[in-house]
C-alpha positions in Angstrom: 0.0 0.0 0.0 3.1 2.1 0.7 5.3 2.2 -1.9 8.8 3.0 0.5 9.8 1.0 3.4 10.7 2.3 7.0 12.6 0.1 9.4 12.0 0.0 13.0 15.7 1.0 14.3 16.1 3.7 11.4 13.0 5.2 12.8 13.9 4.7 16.5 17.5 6.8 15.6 14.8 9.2 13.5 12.7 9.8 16.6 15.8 10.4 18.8 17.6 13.0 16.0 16.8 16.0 18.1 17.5 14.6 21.1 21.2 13.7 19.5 21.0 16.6 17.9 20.5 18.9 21.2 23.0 16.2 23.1 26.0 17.6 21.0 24.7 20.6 21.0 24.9 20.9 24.8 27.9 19.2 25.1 30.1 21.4 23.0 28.3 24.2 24.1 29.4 23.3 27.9 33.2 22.6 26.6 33.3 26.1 24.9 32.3 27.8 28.2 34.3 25.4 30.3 37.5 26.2 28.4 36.3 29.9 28.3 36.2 30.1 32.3 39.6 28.4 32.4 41.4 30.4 29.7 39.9 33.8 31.7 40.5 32.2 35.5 44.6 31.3 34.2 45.1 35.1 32.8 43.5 36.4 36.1 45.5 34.7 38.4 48.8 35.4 36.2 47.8 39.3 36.9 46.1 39.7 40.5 46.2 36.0 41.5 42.4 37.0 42.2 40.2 34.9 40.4 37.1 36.1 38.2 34.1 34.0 36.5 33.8 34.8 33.1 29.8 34.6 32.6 28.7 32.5 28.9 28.6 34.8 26.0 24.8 35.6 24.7 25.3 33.1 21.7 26.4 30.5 24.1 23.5 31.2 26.5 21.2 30.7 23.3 22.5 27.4 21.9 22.4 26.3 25.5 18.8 27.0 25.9 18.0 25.9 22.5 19.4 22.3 23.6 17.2 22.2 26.5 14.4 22.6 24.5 15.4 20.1 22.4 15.9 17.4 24.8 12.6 18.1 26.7 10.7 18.2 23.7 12.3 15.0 22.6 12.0 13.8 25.8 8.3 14.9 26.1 7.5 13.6 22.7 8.7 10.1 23.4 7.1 9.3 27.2 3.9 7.6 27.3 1.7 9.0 29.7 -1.7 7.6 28.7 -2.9 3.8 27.7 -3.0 4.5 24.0 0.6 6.6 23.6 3.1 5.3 21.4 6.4 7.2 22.2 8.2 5.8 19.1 5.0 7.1 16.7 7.7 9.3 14.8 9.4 7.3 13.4 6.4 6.5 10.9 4.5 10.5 11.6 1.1 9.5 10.0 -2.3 9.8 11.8 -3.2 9.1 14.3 0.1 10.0 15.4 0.9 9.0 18.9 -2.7 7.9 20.2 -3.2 4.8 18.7 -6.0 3.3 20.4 -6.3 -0.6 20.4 -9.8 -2.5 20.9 -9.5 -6.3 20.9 -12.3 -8.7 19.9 -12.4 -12.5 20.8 -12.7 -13.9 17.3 -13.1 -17.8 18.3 -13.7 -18.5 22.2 -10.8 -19.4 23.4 -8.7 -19.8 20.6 -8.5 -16.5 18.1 -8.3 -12.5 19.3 -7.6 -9.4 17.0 -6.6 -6.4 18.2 -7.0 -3.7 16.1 -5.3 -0.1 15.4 -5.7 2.5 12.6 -3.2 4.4 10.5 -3.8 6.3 7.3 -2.2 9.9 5.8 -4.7 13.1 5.3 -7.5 11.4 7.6 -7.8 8.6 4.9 -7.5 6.5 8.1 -8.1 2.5 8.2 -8.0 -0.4 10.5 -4.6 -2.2 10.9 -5.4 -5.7 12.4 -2.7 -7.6 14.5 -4.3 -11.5 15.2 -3.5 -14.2 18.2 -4.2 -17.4 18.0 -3.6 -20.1 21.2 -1.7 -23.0 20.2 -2.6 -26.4 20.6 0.3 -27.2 22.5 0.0 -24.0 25.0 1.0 -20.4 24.4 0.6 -17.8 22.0 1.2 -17.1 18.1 0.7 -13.5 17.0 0.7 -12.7 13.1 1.3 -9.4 12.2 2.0 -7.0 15.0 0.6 -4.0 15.9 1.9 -0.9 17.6 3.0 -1.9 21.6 0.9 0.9 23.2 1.0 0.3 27.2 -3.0 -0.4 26.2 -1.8 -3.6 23.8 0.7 -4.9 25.6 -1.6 -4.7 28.5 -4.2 -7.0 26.8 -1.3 -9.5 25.5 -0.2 -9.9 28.9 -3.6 -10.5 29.9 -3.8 -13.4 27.6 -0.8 -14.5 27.8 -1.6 -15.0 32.0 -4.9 -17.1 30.7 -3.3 -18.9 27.9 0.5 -19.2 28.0 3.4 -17.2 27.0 3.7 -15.5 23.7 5.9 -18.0 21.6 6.0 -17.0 18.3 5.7 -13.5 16.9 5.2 -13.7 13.1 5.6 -10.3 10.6 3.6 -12.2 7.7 4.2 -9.2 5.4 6.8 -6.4 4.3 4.2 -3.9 4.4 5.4 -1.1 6.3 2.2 -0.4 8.6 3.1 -3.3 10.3 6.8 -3.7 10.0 7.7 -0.4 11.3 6.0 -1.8 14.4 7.0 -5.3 14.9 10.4 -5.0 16.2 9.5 -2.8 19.4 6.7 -5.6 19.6 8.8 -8.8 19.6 11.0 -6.5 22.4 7.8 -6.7 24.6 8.0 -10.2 24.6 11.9 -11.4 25.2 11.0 -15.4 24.8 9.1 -15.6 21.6 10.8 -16.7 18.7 10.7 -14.2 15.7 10.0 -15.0 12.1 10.1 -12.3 9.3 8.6 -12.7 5.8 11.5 -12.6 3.2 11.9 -9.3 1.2 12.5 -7.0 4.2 14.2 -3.6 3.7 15.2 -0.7 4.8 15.7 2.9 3.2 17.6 4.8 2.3 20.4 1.8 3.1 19.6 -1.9 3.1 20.7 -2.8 6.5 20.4 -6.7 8.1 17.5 -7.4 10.1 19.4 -7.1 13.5 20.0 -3.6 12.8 16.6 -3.0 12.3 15.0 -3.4 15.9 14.4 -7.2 15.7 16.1 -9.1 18.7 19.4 -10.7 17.7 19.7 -14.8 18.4 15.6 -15.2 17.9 14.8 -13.6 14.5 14.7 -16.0 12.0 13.2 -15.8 8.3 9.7 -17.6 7.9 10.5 -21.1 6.8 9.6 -21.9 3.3 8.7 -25.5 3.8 6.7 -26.6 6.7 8.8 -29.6 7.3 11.5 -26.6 8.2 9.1 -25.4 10.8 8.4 -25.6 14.4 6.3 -28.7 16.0 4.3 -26.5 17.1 2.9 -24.7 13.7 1.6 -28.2 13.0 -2.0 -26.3 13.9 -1.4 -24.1 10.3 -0.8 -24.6 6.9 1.2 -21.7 5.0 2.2 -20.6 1.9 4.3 -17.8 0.9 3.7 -15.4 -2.2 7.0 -13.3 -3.0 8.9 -11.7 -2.0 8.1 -9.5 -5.3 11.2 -6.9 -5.5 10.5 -3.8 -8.0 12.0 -0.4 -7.9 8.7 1.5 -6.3 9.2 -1.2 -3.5 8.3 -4.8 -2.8 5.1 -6.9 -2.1 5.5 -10.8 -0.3 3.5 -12.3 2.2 2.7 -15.6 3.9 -0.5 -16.9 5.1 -1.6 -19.4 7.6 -4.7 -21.3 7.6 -5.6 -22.9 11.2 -7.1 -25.7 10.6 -8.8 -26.1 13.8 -11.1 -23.3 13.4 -10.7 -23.1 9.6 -9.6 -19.4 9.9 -7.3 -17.2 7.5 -5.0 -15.3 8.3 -3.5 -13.1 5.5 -2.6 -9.2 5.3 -3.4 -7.8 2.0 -3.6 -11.0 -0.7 -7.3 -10.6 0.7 -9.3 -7.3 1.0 -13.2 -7.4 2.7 -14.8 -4.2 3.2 -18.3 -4.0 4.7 -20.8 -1.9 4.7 -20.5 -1.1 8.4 -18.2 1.5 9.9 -15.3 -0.9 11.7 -15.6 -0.2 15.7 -12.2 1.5 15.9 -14.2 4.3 14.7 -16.3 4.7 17.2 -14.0 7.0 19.9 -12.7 9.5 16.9 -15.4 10.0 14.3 -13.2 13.1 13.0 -12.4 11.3 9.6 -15.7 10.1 8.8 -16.7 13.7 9.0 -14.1 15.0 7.4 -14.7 13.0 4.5 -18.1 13.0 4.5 -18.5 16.7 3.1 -19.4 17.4 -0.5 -17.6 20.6 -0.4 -15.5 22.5 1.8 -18.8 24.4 3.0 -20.8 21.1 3.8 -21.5 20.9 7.9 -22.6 17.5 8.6 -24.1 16.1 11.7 -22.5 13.0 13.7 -25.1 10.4 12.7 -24.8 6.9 11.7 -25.6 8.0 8.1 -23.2 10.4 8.1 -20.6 8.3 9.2 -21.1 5.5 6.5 -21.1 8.1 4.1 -17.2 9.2 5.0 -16.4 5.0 5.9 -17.4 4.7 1.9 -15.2 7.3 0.8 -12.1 7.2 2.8 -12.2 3.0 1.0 -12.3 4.5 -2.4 -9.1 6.5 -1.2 -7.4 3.7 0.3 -8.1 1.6 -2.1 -7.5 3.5 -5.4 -5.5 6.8 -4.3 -7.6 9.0 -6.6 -11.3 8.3 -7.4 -12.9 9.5 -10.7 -15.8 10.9 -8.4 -13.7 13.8 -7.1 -12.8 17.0 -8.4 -9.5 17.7 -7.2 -8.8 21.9 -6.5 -5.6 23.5 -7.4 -3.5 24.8 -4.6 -4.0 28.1 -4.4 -7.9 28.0 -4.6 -7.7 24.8 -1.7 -5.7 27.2 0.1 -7.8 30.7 -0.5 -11.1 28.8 0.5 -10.1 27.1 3.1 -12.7 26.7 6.1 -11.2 26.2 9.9 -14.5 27.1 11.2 -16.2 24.4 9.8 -13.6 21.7 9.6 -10.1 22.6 11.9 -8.1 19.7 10.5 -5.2 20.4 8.3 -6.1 24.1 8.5 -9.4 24.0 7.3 -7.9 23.0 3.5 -10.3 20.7 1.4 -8.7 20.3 -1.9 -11.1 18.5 -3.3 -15.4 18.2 -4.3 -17.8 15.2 -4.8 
């Protein structure tokens, strides 16, 4: 769906750029002065032998203060003060940027959870599904992990103190909405075993996978043969499409059929969209309604209708980028009749009419 890839470390070092950044800053800052005071506290002494403290100069005292900012924002940015934060959201900056709320659904009593999330760019926002399925022999298998809010990995533990450790953490795809979160996952959990589709990458530089946020000693490529595979995946049968390697990018993915509850588990080889609004909607409405306008004029009313209306439309984006219905508005005039006071996100600008 994306046509780059992120990977999980590169982002990590993204997110932490200004701290760095404000680090070295700081740090040279305090050696300037340091050897400032000296040089002026030597010369005094050589004269009087009566020491005086030379004070920072005004540029020094700026770069100074523009470092602590830097670190406390950094610092602030990163923490995770509520359930749904995810400190390490910059490192892939699209909404809903660091609240990621997670809703979990039992699936198959007993044997099959999702947990669900949503991402998307210019409130064309969907659900991004992360699944666990118990094993047979005891213990967890989780395809396709999600972002680790303190809200997930709150549920996972709860499972896992119902149904037995996490064992295997599984990225079935290289898609980035989920790779770009999988390695902080599989860090949540320090016993599981990690297995990555083949055809992960990194950009700008192709870096191995233990540079990339996936534990070293338990990350392992998803075997292409299930005699090469765990005992315990004997509940699945799997097959691998790809990896597909092009120039915009790269496409692979391997499903698992559990054969126990004759249940599917794939990422995008298979697309259902329903009629009814997903219930990850239901907290932040914002870009239902956002969508749901004809115009930039249109004030719409938070009802059901309303809401299907924008669910239908933010698809058609998803799913093909630029739909013949819309009549897409030139810069300027998206920008000159723009409408805050209607619609506050992204300034008010809708550049486009149904």
């Amino acid at each position: 769906m994306v046509l780059f890839r992120l990977a999980s470390v590169a982002a990590v070092l993204c997110s932490m750029l200004a701290t760095c950044s404000a680090f070295t800053t700081f740090s040279k800052t305090a050696n300037v002065v340091a050897r400032s005071r000296q040089s002026n506290l030597l010369s005094t002494n050589m004269q009087d032998e009566t020491p005086v403290e030379s004070l920072p100069t005004r540029r020094q005292s700026i770069e100074l203060a523009v470092a602590a900012l830097g670190l406390g924002t950094s610092f602030a940015a990163t923490r995770e003060n509520k359930a749904t934060d995810y400190g390490l959201y910059g490192v892939l900056p699209i909404g809903p940027y660091k609240t990621k709320q997670t809703i979990m659904e039992e699936i198959v009593p007993n044997k099959i959870w999702t947990m669900d999330q949503k991402f998307g760019i210019l409130n064309v926002q969907v659900p991004v599904r992360m699944t666990i399925v118990k094993l047979s022999t005891g213990g967890l298998f989780v395809y396709d992990p999600i972002a680790a809010t303190p809200e997930c990995v709150s549920f996972m533990r709860g499972l896992e103190k119902e149904h037995g450790p996490v064992k295997h953490i599984v990225l079935g795809s290289v898609a980035i909405e989920h790779k770009v979160y999988a390695g902080v996952f599989a860090q949540k959990f320090k016993d599981a075993q990690v297995w990555l589709q083949d055809g992960q990458y990194s950009f700008p530089s192709d870096l191995p996978s233990s540079f990339l946020g996936y534990p070293s000693g338990r990350t392992k490529s998803l075997p292409k043969r299930k005699e090469d595979a765990p005992a315990e995946w004997n509940d699945f049968d799997f097959e691998t499409l790809g990896p597909i390697i092009s120039r915009d990018g790269a496409f692979g993915e391997t499903v698992f059929f559990h054969k126990d509850t004759n249940t599917l588990l794939c990422t995008d080889t298979v697309l259902e969209v329903t009629e009814e609004v997903p219930k990850i909607f239901e907290r932040d409405t914002k870009p239902l309604l956002y969508h749901a306008r004809d115009t930039v004029t249109d004030i719409v009313e938070d009802t059901e209708e309303v809401r299907k209306r924008g669910w239908r439309r933010v698809v058609l984006f998803g799913l093909y980028f630029m739909p013949d219905a819309i009549d897409i508005k030139d810069g300027g005039e998206a920008i000159q009749n723009r409408r805050p006071d209607i619609n506050p996100d992204f300034a008010g600008i809708y550049p486009f009419d149904w």
